[in-house]
LUMKOL-566216 format. One line per field, with one value per residue (C-alpha): residue in three letters; x, y, z. Coordinates in steps of 0.02 Angstrom, whole numbers, plus 50000, padded with zeros to 5 digits. Layout:
aa <- ALA/...;
east <- X/...;
north <- Y/...;
up <- Z/...;
***
This chain:
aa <- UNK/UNK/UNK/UNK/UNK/UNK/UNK/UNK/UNK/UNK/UNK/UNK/UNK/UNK/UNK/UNK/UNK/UNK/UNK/UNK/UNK/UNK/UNK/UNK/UNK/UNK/UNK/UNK/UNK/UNK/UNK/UNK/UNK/UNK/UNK/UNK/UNK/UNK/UNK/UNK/UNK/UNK/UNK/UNK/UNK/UNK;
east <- 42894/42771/42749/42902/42942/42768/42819/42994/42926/42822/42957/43052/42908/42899/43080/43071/42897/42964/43123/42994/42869/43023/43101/42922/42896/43086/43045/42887/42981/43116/42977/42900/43050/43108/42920/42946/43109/43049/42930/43031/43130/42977/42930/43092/43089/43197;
north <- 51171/51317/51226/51197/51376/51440/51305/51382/51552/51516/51465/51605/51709/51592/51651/51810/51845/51806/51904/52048/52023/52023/52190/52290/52219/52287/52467/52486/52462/52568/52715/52710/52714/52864/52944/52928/53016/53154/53175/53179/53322/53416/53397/53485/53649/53761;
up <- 43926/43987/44140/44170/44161/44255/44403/44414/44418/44531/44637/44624/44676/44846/44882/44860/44934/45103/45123/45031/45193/45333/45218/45235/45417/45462/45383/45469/45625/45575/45530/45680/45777/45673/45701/45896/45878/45786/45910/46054/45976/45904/46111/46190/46227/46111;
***
């Protein structure tokens, strides 16, 4: 019975682990997008 319920954590872990990776990838792009904004306004003349 406790490896039934390691093995079907286990899997669980698998399918969350990869949405997890694309989630972290996607913010990292979304921060650095937002840094180069930032910068483009901290860059304009007032």
């Amino acid at each position: 019975m406790l490896r039934r319920a390691l093995a079907a954590i286990k899997g669980e872990l698998v399918k969350v682990d990869a949405p997890v990776d694309q989630l972290v990838k996607d913010m990292n792009r979304s921060i650095a997008e937002a840094d180069k904004f930032i910068q483009s306004i901290e860059k304009e003349p007032a």
